[in-house]
C-alpha positions as protocol buffer text, in pm:
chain_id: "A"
residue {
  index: 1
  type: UNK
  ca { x: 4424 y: -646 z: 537 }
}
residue {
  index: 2
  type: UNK
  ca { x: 4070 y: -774 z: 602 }
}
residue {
  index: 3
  type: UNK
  ca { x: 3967 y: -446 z: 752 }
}
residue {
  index: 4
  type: UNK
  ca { x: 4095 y: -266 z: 414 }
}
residue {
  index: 5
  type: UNK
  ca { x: 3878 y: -450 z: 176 }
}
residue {
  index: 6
  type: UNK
  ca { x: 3566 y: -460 z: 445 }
}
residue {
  index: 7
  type: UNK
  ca { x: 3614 y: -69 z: 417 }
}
residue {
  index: 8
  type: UNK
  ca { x: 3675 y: -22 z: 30 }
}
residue {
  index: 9
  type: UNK
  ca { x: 3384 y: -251 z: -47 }
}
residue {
  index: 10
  type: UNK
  ca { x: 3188 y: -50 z: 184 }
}
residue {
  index: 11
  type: UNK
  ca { x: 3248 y: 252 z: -2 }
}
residue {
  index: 12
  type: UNK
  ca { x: 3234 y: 129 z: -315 }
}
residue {
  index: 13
  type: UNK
  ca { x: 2862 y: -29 z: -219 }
}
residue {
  index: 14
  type: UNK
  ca { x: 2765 y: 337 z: -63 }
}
residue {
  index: 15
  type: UNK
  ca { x: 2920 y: 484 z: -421 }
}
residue {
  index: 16
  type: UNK
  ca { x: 2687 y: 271 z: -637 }
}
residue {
  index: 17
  type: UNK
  ca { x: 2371 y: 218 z: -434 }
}
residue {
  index: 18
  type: UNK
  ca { x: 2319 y: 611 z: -582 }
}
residue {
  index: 19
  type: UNK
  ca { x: 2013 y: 816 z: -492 }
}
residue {
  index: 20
  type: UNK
  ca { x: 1623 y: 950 z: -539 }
}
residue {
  index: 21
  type: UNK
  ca { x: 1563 y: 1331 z: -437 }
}
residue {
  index: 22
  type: UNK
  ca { x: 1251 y: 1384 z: -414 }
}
residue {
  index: 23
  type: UNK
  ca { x: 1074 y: 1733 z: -392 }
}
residue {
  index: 24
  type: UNK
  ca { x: 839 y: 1870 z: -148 }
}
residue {
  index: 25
  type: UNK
  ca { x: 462 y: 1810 z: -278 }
}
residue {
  index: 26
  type: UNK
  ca { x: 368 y: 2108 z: -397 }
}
residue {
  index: 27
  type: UNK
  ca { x: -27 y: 2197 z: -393 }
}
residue {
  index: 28
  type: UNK
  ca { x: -109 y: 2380 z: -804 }
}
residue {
  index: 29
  type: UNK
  ca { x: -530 y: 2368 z: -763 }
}
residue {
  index: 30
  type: UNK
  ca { x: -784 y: 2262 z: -554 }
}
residue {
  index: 31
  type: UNK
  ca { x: -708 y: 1945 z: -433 }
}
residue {
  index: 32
  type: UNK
  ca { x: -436 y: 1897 z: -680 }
}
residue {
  index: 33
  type: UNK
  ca { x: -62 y: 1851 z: -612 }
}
residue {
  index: 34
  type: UNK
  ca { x: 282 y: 1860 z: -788 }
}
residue {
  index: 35
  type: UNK
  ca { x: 608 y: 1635 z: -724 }
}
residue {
  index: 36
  type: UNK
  ca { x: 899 y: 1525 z: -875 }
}
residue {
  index: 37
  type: UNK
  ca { x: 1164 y: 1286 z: -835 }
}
residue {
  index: 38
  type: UNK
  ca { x: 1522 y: 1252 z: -945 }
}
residue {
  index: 39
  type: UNK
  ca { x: 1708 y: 953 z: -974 }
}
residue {
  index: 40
  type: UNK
  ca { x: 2101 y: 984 z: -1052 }
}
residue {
  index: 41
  type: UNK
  ca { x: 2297 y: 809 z: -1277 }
}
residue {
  index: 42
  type: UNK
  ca { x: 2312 y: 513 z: -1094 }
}
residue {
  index: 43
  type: UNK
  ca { x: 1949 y: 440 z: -1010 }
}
residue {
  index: 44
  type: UNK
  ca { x: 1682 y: 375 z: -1263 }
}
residue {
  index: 45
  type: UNK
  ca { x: 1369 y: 598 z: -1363 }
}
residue {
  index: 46
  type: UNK
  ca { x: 1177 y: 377 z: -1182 }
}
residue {
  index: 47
  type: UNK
  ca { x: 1274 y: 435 z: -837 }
}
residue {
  index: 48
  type: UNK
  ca { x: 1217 y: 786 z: -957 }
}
residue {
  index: 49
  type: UNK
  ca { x: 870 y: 727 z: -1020 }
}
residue {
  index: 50
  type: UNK
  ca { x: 801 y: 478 z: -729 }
}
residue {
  index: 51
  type: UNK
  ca { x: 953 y: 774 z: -488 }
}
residue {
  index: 52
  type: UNK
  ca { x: 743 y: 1044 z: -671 }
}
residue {
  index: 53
  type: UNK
  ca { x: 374 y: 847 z: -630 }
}
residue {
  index: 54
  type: UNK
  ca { x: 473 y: 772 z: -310 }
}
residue {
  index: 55
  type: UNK
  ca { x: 527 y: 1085 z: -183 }
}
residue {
  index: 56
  type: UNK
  ca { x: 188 y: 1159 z: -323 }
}
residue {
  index: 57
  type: UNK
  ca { x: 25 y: 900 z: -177 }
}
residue {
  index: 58
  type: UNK
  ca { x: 137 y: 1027 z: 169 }
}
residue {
  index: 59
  type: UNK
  ca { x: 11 y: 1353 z: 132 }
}
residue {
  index: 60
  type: UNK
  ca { x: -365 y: 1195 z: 14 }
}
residue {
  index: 61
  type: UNK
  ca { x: -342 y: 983 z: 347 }
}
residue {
  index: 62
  type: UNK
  ca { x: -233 y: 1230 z: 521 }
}
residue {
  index: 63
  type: UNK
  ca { x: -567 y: 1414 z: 437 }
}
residue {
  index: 64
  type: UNK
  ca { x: -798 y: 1047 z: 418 }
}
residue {
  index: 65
  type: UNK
  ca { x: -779 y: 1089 z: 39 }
}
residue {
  index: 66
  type: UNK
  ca { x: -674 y: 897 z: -234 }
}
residue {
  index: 67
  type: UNK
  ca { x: -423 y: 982 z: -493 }
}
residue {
  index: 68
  type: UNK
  ca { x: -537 y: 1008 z: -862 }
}
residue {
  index: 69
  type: UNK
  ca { x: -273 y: 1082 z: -1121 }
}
residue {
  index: 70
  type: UNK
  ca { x: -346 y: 1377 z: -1281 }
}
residue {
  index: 71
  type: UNK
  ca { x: -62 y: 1382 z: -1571 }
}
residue {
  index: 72
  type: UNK
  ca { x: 331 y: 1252 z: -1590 }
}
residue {
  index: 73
  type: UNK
  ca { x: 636 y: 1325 z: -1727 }
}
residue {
  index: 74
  type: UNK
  ca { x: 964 y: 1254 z: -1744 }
}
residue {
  index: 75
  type: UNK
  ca { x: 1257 y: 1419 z: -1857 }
}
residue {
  index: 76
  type: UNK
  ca { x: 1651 y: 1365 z: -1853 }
}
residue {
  index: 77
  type: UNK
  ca { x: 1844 y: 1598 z: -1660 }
}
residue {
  index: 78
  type: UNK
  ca { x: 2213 y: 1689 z: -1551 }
}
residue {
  index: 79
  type: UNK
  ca { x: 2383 y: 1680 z: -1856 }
}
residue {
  index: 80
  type: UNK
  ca { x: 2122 y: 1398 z: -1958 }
}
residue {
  index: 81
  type: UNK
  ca { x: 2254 y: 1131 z: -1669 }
}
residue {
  index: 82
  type: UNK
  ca { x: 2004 y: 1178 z: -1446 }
}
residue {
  index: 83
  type: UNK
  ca { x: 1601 y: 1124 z: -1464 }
}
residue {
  index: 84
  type: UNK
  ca { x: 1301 y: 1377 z: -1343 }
}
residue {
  index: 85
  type: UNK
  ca { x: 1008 y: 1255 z: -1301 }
}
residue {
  index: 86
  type: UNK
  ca { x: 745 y: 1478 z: -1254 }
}
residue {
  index: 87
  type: UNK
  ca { x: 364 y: 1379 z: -1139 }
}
residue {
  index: 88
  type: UNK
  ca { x: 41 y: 1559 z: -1099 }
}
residue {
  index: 89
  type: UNK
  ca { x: -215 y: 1435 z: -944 }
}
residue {
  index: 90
  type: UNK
  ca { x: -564 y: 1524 z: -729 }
}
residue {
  index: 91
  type: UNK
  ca { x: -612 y: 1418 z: -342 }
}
residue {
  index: 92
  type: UNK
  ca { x: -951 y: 1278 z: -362 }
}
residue {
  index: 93
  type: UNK
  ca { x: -1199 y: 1096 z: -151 }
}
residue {
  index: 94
  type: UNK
  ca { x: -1332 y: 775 z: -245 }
}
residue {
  index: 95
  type: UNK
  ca { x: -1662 y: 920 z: -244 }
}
residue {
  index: 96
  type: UNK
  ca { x: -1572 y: 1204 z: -464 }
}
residue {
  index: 97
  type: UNK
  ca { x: -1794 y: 1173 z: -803 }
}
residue {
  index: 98
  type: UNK
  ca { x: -1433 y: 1263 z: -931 }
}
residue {
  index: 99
  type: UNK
  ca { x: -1232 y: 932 z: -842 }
}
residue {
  index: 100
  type: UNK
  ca { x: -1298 y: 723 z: -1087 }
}
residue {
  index: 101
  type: UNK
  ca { x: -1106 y: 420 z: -1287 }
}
residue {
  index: 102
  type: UNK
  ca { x: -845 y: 599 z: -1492 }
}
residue {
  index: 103
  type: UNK
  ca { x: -820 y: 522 z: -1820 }
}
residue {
  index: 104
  type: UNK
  ca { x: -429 y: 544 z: -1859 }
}
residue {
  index: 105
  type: UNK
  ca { x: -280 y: 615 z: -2224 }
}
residue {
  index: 106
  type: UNK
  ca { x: 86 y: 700 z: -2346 }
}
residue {
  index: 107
  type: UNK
  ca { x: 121 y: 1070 z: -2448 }
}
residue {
  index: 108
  type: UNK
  ca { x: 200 y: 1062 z: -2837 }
}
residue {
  index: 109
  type: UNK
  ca { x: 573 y: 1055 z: -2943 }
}
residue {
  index: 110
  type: UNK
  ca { x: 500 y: 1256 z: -3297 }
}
residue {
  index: 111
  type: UNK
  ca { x: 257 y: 1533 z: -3359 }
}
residue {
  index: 112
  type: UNK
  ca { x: 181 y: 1624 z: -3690 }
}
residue {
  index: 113
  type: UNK
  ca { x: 116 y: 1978 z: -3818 }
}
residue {
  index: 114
  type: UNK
  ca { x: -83 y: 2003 z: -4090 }
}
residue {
  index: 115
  type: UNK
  ca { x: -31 y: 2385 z: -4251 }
}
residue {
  index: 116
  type: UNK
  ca { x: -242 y: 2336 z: -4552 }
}
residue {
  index: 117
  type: UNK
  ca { x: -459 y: 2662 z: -4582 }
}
């Protein structure tokens, strides 16, 4: 009996850990890369995003660079239970004249058209 319920609550542990996929980083410019990150229903946005920056970060130190996010976005997916998160973002030296203190700010939620002529 013991052995039963060691073996269902293994699978049920395996069935709700869920999972991050996480694409291949992607190069889009010079020195700039692409990756995204899916979490599934049962796994938050965040790991998403940790998975996704990490990935990036790899790829900078694979190259002695560091990562600077470029742009992100997020978007729900598979019949809107899973999360995407996709990240942009520059390899750059610490040197670079480019790597610089971000100044990080939300992306609006409304834009407003005005048609007057």
């Amino acid at each position: 009996m013991s052995g039963r319920v060691l073996l269902l609550g293994s699978i049920v542990g395996l069935m709700s850990a869920g999972c991050v996929s996480t694409s291949s980083v992607l190069e889009v410019g010079r020195d700039t890369y692409s990756v995204s990150a899916t979490a599934d229903g049962l796994r938050t946005a965040a790991a998403a995003r940790e998975s996704a920056y990490e990935a990036g970060r790899q790829k900078c130190k694979a190259d002695g660079k560091r990562l600077q996010m470029v742009r992100e976005s997020s978007e729900r997916t598979r019949m809107n239970i899973d999360t995407t998160i996709n990240v942009t973002f520059r390899c750059l030296a610490e040197s670079d004249a480019d790597y610089e203190r971000m100044d990080i700010r939300s992306a609006p939620t409304m834009v407003i058209e005005d048609r007057r002529r």
